[in-house]
N, CA and C of each residue as an Amber inpcrd file, in Angstrom:
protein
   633
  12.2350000  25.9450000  44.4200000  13.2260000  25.2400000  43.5910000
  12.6200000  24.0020000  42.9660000  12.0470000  23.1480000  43.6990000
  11.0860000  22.1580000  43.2690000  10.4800000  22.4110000  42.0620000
   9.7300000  23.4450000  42.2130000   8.5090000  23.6370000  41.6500000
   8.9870000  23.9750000  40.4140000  10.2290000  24.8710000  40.4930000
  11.0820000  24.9960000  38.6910000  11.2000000  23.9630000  38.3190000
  11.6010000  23.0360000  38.9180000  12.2310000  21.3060000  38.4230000
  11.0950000  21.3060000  37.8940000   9.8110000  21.1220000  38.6640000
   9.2820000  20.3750000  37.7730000   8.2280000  20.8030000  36.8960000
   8.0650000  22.3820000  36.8560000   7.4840000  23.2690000  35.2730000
   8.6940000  22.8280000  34.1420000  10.0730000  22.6190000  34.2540000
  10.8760000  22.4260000  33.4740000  10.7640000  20.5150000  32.9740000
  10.4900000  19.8220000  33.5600000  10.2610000  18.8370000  33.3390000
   8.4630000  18.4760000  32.9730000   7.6980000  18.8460000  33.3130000
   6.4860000  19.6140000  32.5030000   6.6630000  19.7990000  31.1850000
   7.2680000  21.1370000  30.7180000   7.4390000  21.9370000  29.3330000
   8.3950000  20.8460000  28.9440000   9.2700000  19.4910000  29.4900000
   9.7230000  18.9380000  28.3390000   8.9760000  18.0290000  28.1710000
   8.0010000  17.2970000  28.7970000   6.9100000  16.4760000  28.6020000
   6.0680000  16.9340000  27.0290000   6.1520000  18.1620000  27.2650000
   5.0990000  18.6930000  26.4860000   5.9760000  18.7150000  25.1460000
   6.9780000  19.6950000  25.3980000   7.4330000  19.4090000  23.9630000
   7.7320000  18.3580000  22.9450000   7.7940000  17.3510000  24.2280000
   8.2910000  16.1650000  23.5460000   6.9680000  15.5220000  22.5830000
   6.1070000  15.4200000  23.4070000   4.8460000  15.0280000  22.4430000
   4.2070000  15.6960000  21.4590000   4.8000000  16.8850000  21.7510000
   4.0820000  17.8590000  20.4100000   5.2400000  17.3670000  19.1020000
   6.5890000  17.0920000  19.9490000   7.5290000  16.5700000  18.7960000
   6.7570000  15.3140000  17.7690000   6.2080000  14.0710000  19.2670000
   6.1200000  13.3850000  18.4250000   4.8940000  13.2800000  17.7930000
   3.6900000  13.7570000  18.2160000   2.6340000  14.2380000  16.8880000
   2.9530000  14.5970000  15.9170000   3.7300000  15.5540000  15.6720000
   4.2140000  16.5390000  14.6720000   4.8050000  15.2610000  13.7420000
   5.8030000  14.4290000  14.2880000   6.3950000  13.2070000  13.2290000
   5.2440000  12.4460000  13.0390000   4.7420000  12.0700000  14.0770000
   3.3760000  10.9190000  13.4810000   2.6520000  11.7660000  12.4730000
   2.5400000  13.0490000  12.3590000   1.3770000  13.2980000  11.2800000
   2.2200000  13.6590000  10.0000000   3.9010000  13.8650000  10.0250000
   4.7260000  13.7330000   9.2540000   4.2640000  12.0940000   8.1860000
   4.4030000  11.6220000   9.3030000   4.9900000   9.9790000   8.2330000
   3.5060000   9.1730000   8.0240000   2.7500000   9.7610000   8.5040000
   1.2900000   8.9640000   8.1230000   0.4740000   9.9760000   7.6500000
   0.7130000   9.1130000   5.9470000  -0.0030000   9.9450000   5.1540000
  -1.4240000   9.5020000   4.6910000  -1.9400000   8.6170000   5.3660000
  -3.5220000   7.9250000   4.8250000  -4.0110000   7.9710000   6.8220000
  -5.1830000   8.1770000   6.7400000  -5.6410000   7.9080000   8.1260000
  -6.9980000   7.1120000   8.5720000  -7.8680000   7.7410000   7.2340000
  -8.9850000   6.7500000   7.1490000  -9.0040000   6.4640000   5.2170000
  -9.9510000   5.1550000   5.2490000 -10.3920000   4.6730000   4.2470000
 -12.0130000   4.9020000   3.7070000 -12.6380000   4.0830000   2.9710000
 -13.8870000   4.2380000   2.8380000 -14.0360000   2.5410000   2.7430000
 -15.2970000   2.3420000   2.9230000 -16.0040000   0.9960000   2.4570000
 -16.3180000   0.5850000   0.9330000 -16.1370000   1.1860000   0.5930000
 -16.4610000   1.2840000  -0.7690000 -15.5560000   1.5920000  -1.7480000
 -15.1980000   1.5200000  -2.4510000 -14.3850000   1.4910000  -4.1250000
 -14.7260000   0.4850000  -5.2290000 -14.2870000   1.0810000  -6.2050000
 -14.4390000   0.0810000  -7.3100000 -13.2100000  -0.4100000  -8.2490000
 -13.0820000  -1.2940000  -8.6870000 -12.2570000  -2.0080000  -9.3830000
 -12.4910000  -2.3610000 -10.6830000 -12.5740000  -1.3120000 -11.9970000
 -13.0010000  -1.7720000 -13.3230000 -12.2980000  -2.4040000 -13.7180000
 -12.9580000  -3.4280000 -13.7730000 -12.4390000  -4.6440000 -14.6020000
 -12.5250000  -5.0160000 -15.7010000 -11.5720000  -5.0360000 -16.7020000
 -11.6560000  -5.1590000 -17.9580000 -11.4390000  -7.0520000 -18.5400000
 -12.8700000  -6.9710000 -19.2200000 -12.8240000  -8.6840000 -19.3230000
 -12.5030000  -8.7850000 -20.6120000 -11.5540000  -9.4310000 -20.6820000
 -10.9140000 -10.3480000 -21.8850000 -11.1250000 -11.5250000 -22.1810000
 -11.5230000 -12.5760000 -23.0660000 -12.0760000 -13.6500000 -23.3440000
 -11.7170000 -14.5760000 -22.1060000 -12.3800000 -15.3970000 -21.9690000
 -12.5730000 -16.3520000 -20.8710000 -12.8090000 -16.4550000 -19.6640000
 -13.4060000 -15.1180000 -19.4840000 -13.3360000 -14.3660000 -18.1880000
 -14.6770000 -15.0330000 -18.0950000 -15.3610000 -15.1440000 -16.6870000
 -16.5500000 -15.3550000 -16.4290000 -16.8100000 -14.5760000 -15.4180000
 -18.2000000 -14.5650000 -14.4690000 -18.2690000 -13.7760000 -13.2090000
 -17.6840000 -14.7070000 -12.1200000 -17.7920000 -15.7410000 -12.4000000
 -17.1010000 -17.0460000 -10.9940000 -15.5040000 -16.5070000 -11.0860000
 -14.8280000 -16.8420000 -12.3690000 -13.6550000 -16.3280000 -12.1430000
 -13.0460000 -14.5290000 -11.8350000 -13.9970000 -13.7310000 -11.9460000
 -13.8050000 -12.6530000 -11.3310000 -14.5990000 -13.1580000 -10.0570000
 -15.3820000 -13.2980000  -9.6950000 -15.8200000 -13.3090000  -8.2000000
 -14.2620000 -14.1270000  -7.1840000 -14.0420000 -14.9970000  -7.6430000
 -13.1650000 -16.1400000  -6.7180000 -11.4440000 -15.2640000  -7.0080000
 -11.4200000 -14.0430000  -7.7370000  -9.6080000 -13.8490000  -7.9840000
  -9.9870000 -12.3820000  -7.0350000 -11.2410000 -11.4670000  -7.0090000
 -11.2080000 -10.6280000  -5.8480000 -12.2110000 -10.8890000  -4.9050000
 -12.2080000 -12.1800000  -4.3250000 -12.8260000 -13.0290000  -3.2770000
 -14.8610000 -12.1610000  -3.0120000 -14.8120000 -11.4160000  -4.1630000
 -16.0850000 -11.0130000  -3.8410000 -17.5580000 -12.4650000  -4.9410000
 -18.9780000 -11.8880000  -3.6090000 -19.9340000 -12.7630000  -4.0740000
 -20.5660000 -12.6550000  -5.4870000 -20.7630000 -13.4410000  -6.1170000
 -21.4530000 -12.9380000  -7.7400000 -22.6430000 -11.7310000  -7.8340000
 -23.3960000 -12.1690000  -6.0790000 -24.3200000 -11.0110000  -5.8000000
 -24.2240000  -9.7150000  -5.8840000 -23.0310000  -9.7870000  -4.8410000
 -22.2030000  -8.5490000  -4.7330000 -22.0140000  -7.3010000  -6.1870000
 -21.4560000  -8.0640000  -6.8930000 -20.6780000  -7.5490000  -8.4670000
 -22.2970000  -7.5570000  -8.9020000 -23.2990000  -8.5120000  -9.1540000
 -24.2130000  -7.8870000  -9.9050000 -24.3260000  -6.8040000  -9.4260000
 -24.9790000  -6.2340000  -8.4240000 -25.2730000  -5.4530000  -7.7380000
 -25.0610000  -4.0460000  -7.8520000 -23.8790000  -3.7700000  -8.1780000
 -23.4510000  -3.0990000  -9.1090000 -23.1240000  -2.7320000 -10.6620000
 -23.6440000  -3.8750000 -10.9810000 -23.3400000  -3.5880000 -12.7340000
 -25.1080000  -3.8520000 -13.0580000 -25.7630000  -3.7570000 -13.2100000
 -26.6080000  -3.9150000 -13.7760000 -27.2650000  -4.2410000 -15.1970000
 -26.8140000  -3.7240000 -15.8160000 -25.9840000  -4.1220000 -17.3980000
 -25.7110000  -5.6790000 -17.5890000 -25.2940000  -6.2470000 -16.4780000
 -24.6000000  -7.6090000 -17.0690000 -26.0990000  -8.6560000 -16.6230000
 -26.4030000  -9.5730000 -17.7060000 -27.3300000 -10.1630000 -18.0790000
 -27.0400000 -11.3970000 -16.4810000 -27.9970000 -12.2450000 -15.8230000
 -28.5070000 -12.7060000 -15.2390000 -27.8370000 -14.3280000 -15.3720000
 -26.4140000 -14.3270000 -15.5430000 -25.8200000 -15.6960000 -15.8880000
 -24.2790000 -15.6380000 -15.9200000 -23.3970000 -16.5120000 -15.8460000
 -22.4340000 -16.8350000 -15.8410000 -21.2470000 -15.6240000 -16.9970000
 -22.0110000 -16.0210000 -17.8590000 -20.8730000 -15.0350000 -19.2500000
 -21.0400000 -13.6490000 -18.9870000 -20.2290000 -13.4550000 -19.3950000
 -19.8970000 -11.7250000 -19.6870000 -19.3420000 -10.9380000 -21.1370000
 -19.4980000 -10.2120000 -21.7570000 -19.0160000 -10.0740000 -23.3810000
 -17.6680000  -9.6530000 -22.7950000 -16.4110000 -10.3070000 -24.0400000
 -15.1680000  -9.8400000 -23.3010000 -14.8510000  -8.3350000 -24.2310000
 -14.0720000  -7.3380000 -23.7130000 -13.9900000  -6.2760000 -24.0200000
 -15.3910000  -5.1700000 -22.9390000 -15.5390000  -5.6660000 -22.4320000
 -16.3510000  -4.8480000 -21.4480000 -15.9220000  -4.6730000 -20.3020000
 -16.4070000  -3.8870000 -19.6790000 -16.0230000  -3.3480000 -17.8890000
 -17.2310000  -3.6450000 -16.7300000 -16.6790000  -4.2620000 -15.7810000
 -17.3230000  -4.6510000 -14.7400000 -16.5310000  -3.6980000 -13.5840000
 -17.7560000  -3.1350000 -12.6060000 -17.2700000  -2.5190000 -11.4250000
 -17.2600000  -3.2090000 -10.0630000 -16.4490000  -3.7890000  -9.8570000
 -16.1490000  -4.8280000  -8.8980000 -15.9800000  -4.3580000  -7.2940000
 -16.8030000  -4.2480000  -6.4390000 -16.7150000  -3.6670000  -5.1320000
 -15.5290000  -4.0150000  -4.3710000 -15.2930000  -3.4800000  -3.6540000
 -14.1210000  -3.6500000  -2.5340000 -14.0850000  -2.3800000  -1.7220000
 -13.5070000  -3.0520000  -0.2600000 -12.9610000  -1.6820000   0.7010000
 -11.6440000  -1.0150000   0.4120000 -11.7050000   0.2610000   0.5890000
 -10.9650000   1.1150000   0.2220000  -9.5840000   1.2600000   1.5370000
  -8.5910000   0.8510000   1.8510000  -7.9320000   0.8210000   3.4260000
  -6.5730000   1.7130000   3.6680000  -7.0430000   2.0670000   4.7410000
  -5.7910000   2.9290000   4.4210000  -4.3000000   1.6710000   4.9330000
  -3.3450000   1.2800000   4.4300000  -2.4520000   0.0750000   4.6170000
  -1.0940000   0.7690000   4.8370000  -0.8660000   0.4840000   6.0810000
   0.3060000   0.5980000   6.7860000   0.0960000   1.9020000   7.0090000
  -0.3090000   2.3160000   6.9000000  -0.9270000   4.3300000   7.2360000
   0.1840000   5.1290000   6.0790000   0.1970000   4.7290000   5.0880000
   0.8820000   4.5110000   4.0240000   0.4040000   5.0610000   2.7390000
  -0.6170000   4.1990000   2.4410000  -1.7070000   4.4150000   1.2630000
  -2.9600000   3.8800000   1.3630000  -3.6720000   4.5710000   0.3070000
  -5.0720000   4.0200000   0.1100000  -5.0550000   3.2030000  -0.2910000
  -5.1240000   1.4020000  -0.3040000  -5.5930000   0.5190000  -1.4310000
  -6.1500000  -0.9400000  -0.4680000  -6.2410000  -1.7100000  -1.5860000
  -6.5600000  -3.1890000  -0.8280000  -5.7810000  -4.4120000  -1.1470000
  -5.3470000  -5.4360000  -0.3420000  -4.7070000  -6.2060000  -0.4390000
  -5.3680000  -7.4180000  -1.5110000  -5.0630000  -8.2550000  -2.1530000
  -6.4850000  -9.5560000  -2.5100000  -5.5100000 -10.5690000  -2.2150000
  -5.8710000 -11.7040000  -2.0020000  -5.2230000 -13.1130000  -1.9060000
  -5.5540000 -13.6800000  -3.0980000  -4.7580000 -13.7370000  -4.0220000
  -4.7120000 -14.8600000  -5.2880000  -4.1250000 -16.0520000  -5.2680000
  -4.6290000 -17.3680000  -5.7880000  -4.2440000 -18.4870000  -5.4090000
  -3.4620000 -18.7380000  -7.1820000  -2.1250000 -19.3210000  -6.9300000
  -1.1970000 -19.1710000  -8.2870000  -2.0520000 -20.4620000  -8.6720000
  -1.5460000 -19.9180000  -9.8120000  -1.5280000 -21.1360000 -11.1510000
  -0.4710000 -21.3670000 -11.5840000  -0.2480000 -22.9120000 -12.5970000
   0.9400000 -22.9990000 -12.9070000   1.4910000 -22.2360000 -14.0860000
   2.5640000 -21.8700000 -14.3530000   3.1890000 -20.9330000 -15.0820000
   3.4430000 -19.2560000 -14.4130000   2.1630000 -18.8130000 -13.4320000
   1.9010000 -17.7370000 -13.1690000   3.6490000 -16.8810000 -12.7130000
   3.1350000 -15.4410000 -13.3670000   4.5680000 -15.1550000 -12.4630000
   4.0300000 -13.4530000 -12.7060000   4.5330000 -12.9540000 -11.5650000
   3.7540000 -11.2620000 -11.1340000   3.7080000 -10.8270000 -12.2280000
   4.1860000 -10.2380000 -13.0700000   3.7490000  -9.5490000 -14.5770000
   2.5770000 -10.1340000 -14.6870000   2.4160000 -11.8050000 -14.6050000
   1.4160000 -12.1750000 -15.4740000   0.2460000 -12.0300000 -14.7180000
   0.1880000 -11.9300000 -13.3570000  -0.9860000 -11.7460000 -12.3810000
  -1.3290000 -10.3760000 -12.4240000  -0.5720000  -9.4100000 -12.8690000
  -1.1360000  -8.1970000 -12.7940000  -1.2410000  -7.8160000 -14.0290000
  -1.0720000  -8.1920000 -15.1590000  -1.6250000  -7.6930000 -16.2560000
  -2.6170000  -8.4430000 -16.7320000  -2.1990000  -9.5230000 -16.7870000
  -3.9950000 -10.7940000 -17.3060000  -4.9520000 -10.9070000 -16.4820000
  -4.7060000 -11.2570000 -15.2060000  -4.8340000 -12.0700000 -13.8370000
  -5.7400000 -10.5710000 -13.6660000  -5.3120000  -9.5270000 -12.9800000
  -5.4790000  -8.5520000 -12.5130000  -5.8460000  -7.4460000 -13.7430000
  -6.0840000  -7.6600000 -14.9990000  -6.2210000  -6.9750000 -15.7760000
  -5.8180000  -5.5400000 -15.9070000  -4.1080000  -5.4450000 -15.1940000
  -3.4230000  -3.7490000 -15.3350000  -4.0730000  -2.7410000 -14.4820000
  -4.6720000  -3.6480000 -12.9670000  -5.6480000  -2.4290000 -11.4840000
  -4.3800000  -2.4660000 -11.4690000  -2.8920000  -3.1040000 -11.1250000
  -1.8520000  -3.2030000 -10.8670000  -0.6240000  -3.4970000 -11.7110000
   0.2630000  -3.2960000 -10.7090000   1.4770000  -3.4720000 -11.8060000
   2.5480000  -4.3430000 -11.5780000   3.8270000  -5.2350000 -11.9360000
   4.9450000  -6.2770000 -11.9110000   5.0820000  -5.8810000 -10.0280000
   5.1710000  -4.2250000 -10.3580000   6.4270000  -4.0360000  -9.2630000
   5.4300000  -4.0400000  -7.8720000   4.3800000  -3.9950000  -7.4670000
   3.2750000  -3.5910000  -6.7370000   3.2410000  -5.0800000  -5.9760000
   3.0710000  -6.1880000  -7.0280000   3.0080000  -7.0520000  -6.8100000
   3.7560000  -7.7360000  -6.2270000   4.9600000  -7.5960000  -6.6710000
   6.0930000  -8.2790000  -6.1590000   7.0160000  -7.8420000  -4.6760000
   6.5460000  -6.9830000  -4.3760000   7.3830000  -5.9080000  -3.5210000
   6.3060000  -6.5380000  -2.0640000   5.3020000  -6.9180000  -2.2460000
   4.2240000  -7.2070000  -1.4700000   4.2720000  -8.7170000  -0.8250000
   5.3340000  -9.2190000  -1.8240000   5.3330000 -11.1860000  -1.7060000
   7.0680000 -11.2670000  -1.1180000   6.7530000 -12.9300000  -0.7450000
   8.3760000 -13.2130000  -0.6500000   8.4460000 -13.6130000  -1.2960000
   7.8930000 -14.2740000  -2.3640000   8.7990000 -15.4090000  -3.4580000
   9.4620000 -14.5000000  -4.5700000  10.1390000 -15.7290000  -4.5680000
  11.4920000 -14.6840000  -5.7350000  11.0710000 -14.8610000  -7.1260000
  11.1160000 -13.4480000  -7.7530000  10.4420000 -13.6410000  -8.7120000
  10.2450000 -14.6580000  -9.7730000  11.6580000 -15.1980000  -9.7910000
  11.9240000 -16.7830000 -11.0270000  11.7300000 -17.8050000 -10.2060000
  10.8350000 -18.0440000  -8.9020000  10.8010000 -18.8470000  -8.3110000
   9.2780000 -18.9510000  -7.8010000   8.1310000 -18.3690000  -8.3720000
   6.9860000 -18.2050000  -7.9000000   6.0710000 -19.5990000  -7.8140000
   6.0100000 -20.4880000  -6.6460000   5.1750000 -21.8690000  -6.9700000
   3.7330000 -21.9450000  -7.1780000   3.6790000 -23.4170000  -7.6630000
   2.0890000 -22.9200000  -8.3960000   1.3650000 -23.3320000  -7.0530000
  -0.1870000 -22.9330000  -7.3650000  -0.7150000 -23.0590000  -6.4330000
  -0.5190000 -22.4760000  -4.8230000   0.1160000 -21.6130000  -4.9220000
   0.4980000 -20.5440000  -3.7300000  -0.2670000 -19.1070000  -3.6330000
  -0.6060000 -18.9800000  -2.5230000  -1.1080000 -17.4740000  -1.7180000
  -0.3120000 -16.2130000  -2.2590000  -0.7010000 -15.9170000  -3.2190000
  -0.1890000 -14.1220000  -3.0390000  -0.4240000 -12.7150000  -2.8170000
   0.1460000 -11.7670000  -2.3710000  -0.7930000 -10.8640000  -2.5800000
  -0.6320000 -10.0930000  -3.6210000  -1.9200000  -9.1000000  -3.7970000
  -1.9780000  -8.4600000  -5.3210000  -2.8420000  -7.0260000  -4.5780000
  -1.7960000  -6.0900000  -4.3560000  -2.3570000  -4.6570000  -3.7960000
  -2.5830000  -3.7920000  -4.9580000  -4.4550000  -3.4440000  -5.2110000
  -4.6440000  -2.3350000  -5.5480000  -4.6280000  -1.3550000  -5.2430000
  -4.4490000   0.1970000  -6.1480000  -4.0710000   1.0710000  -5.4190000
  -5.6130000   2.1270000  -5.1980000  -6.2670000   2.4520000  -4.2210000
  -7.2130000   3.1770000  -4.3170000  -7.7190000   4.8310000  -3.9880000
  -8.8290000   5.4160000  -4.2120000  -8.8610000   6.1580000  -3.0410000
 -10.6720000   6.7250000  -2.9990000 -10.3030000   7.7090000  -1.8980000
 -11.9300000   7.5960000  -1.1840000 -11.7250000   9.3690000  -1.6360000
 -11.4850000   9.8560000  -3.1550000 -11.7180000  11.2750000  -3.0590000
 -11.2290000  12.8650000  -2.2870000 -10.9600000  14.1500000  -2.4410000
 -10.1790000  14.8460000  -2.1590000 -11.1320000  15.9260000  -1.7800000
 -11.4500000  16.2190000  -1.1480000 -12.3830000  17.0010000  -0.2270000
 -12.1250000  18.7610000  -0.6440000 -10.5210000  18.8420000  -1.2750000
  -9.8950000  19.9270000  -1.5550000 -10.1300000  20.0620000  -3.1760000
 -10.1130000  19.5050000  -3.5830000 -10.6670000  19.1320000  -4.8640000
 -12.0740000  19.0690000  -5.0220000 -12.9740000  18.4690000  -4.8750000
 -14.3950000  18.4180000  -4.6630000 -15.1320000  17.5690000  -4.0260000
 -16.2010000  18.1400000  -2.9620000 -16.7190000  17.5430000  -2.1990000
 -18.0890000  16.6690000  -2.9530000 -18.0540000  16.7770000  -4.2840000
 -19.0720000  16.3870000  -4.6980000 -18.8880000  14.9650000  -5.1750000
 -17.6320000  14.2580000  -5.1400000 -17.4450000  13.1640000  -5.4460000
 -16.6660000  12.5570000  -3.9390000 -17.5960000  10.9840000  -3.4990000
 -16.7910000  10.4730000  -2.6170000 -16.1970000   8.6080000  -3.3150000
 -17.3420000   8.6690000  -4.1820000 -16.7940000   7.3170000  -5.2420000
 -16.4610000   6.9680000  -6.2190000 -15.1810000   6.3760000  -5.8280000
 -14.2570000   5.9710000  -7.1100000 -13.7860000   4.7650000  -7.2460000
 -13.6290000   4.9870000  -9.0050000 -13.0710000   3.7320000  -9.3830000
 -11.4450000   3.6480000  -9.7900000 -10.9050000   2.4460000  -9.1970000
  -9.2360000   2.5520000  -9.9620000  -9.6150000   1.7520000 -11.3100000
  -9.3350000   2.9480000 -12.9260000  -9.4930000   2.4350000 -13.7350000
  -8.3270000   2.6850000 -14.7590000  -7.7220000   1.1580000 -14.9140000
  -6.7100000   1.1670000 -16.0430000  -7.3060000   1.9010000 -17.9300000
  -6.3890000   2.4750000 -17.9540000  -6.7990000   2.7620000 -19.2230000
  -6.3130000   1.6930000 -20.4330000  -7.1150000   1.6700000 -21.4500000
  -6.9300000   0.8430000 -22.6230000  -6.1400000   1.5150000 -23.6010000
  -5.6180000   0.7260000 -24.3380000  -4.8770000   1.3050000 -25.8460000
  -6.5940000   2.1370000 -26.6930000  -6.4850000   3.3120000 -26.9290000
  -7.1840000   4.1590000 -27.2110000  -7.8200000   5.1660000 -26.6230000
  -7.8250000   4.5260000 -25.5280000  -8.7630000   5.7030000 -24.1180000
  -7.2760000   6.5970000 -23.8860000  -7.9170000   8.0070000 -23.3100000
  -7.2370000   8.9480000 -23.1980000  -8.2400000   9.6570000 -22.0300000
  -7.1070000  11.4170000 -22.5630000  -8.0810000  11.5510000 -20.7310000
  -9.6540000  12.0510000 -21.7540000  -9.8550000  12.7780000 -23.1480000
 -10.9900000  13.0920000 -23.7260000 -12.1840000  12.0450000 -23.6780000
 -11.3340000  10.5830000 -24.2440000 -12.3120000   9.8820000 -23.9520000
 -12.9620000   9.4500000 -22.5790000 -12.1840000   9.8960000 -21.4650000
 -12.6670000   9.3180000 -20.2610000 -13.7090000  10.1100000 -19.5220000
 -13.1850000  11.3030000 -20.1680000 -14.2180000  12.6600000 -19.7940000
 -15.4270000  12.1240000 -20.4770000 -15.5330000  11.4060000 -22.0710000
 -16.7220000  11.4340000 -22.5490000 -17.9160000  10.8000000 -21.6860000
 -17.1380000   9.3090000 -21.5530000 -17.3510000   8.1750000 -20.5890000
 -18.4770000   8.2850000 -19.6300000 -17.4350000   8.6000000 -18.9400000
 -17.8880000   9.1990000 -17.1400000 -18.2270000   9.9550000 -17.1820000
 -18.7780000  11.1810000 -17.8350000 -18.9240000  12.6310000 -17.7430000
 -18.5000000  13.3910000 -16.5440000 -17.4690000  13.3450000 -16.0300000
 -16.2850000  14.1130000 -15.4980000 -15.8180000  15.2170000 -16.1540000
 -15.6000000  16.8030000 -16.1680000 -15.2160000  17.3690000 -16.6480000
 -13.3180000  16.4570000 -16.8910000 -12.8740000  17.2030000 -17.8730000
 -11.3350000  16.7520000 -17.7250000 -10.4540000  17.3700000 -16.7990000
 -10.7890000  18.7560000 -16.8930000 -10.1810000  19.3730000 -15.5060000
 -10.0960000  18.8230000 -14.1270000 -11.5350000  18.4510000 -14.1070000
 -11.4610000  17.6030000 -12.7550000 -10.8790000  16.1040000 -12.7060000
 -10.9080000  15.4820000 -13.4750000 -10.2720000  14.5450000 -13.5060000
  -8.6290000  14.4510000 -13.4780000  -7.8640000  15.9500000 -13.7090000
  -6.8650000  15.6790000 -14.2850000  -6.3160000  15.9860000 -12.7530000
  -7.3030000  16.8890000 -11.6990000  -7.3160000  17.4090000 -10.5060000
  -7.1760000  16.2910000  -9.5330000  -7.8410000  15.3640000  -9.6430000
  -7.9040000  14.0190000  -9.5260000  -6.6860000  12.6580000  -9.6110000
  -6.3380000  12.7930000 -10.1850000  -4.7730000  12.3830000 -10.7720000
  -3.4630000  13.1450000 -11.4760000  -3.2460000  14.0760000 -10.0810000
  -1.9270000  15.0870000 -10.5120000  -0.8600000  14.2010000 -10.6410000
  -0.0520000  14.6390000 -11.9990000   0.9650000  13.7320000 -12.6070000
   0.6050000  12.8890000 -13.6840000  -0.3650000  12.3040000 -13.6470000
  -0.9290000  11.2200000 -14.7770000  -0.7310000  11.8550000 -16.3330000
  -0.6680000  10.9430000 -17.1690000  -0.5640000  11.4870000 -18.4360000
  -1.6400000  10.8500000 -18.8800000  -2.6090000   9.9430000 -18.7700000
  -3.8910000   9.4570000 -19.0350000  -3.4120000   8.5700000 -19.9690000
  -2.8620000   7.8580000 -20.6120000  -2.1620000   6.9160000 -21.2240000
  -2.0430000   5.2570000 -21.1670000  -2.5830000   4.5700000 -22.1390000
  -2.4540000   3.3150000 -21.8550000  -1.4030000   2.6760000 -21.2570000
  -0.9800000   1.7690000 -20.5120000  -0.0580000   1.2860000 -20.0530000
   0.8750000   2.6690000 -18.3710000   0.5540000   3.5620000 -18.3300000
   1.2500000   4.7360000 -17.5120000   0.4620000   4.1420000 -16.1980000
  -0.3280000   3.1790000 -15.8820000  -1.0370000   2.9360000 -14.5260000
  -2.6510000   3.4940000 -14.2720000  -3.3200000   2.9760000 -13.6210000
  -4.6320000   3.0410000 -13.0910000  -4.6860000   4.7310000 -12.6080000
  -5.9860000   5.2800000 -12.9400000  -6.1900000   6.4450000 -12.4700000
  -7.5430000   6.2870000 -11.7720000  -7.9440000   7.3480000 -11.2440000
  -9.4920000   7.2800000 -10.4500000 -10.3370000   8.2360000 -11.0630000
 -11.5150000   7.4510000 -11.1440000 -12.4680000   8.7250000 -11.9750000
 -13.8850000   8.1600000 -10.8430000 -14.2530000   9.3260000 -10.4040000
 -14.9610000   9.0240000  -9.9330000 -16.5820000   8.1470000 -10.7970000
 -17.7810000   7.5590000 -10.1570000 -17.9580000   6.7170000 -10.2200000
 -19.6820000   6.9190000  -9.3310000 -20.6640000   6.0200000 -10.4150000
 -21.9120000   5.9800000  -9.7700000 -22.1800000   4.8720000  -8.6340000
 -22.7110000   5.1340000  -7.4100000 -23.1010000   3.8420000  -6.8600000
 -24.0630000   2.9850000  -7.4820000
């Protein structure tokens, strides 16, 4: 009699944890990250490498390091793209991206940090959903955060790419031109960002990306 008790209390042990695996692998949809991603950054006049180095807390070393292209000094031509390193995390077991700490300025307010500030890696609502301050109430000189969205590649898709960049598209770029670009087939790219319409202003897509 015992021994039923306790195969029956056993098999509910068991079921129970297979229950709750089964929900944990339900609701956590990111599990690992990568070390690596990139952040094209699109520079618009006044941009320098200090002020991109100090708004995604990375070293000037760092960012050369990766661009090679950019000449041995402070300036940068604006209308160009810089690939800006960062870790890729999986956050809150949630999504792929990375948090940054931006220090406000006066006037600043989330639209304006993620479209100037952040040059469109992000968006109003990304931003704001991430902070407490209320949006008509943002003080200057304050800590915020500014989550990009990333990822470390689709194994089901192709194993031949593990690095990528989150890259906003410009008024003119499309998905043809991005294929030209990157030389990405478009197929794969489009494999890459199911749903996207490749469209200026529609949000950051990932194309993969040279180390």
């Amino acid at each position: 009699m015992n021994n039923n008790i306790s195969n029956t209390k056993r098999h509910i042990l068991q079921l129970g944890l297979c229950v709750l695996f089964f929900i944990v692998k339900i609701e956590s949809k990111c599990s690992n990250g990568c070390d690596l991603a990139f952040a094209s950054y699109y520079v618009t006049q006044g941009s320098n490498l200090t002020y991109i180095s100090n708004i995604f807390g990375q070293p000037i070393p760092m960012i050369l390091k990766y661009n090679p292209q950019i000449p041995r000094s402070d300036t940068i031509e604006s209308g160009t793209r810089i690939n800006v390193p960062f870790s890729c995390l999986c956050l809150n077991g949630d999504f792929l991206g990375h948090t940054f700490i931006y220090h406000t300025q006066v006037g600043d307010t989330y639209s304006k940090v993620a479209k100037e500030v952040f040059a469109n890696l992000t968006d109003e609502y990304w931003v704001q959903v991430v902070n407490r301050f209320d949006p008509a109430q943002i003080p200057d000189f304050a800590d915020v955060n500014v989550t990009v969205n990333c990822t470390c590649g689709d194994k089901h898709v192709s194993k031949d790419y593990g690095l990528f960049a989150t890259y906003p598209l410009q008024p003119g770029e499309d998905l043809w031109s991005l294929s030209t670009d990157s030389g990405v087939p478009m197929m794969l790219l489009e494999r890459f960002n199911p749903g996207s319409n490749f469209s200026a202003g529609s949000g950051p897509v990932f194309v993969p990306a040279k180390g």
